[in-house]
C-alpha positions as CSV (number, residue, x, y, z in Angstrom):
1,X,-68.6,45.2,3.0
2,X,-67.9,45.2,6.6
3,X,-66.0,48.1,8.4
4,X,-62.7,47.8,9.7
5,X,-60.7,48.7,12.3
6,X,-57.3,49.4,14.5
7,X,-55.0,50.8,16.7
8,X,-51.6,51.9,16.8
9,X,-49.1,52.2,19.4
10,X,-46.7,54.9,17.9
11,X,-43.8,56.1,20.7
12,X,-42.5,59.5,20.8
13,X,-38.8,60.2,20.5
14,X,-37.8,61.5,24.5
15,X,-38.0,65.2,24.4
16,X,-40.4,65.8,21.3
17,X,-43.5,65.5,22.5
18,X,-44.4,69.2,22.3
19,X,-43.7,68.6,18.2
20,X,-45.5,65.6,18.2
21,X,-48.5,66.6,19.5
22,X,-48.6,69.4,16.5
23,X,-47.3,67.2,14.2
24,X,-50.7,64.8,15.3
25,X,-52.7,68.0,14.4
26,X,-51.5,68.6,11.2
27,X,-52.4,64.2,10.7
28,X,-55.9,64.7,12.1
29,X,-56.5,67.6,9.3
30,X,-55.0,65.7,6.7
31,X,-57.2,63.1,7.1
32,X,-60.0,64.7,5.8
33,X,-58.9,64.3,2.3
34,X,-59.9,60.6,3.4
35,X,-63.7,60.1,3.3
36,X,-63.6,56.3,4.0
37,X,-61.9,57.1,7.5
38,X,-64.4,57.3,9.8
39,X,-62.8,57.9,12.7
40,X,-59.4,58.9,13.1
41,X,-58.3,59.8,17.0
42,X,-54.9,60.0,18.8
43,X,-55.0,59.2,22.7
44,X,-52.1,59.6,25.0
45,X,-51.0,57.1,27.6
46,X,-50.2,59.5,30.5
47,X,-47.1,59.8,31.6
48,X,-45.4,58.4,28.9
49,X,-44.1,59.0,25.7
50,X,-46.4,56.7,24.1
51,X,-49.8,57.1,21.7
52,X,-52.6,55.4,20.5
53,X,-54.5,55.7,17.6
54,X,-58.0,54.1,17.4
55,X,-58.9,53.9,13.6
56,X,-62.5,53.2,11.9
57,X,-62.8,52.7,8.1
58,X,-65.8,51.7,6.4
59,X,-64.8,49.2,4.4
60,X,-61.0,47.4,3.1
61,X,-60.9,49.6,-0.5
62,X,-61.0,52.5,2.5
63,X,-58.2,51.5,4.1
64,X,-56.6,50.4,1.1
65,X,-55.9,54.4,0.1
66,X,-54.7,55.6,3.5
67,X,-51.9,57.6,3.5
68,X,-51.7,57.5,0.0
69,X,-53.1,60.9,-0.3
70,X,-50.5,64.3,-0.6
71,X,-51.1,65.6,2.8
72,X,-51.4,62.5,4.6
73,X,-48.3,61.5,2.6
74,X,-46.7,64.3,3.7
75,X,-47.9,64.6,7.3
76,X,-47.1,60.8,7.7
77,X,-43.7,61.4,7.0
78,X,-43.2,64.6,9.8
79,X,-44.7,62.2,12.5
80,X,-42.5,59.3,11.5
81,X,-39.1,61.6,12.3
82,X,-40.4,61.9,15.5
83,X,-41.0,58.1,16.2
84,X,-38.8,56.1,18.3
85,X,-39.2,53.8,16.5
86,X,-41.9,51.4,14.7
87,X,-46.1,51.5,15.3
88,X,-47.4,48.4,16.8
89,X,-50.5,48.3,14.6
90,X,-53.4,46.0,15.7
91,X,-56.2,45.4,12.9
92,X,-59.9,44.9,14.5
93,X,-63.3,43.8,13.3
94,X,-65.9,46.0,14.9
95,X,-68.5,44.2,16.7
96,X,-70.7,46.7,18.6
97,X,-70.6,50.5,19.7
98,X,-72.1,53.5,21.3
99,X,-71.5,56.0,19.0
100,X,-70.6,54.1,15.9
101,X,-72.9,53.4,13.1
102,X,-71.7,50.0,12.3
């Protein structure tokens, strides 16, 4: 199966960036009870309120169960009181890499 992959453009609500930067820790941890995520990174554009997330699974059945997990369940759901409002999600086929085993 191929490997797929994304971004999301989540926005923080003015004010609670401080609390979302945690509540992105407590995500990036969570994820490890996901061992089909590959790659699971949070990038800030500067000067803004706004994130990305660049996401790597290895195959579709992989990304099928994200989130689905308790702590990611539950660490989805801190971030997402902190949103302005909805992700802009982007889905990606990976062509080539430095860095990725693809």
């Amino acid at each position: 199966m191929a490997k797929l992959s994304l971004t999301a453009t989540l926005t923080c609500q003015d004010g609670k960036t401080d609390e979302f930067d945690a509540a992105l820790a407590t995500l990036i941890a969570a994820s490890e009870e996901e061992p089909g995520l590959e790659i699971y990174s949070a990038h800030r554009v500067p000067d803004t309120n706004d994130y990305v997330f660049f996401e790597l699974y290895t195959d579709e059945d992989a990304f099928a169960v994200h989130g689905k997990g308790p702590e990611m369940r539950a660490a989805m759901k801190a971030l997402g009181a902190l949103l302005a409002g909805a992700p802009e999600i982007t889905m990606l086929a990976p062509v080539v890499a430095k860095g990725m085993d693809l």
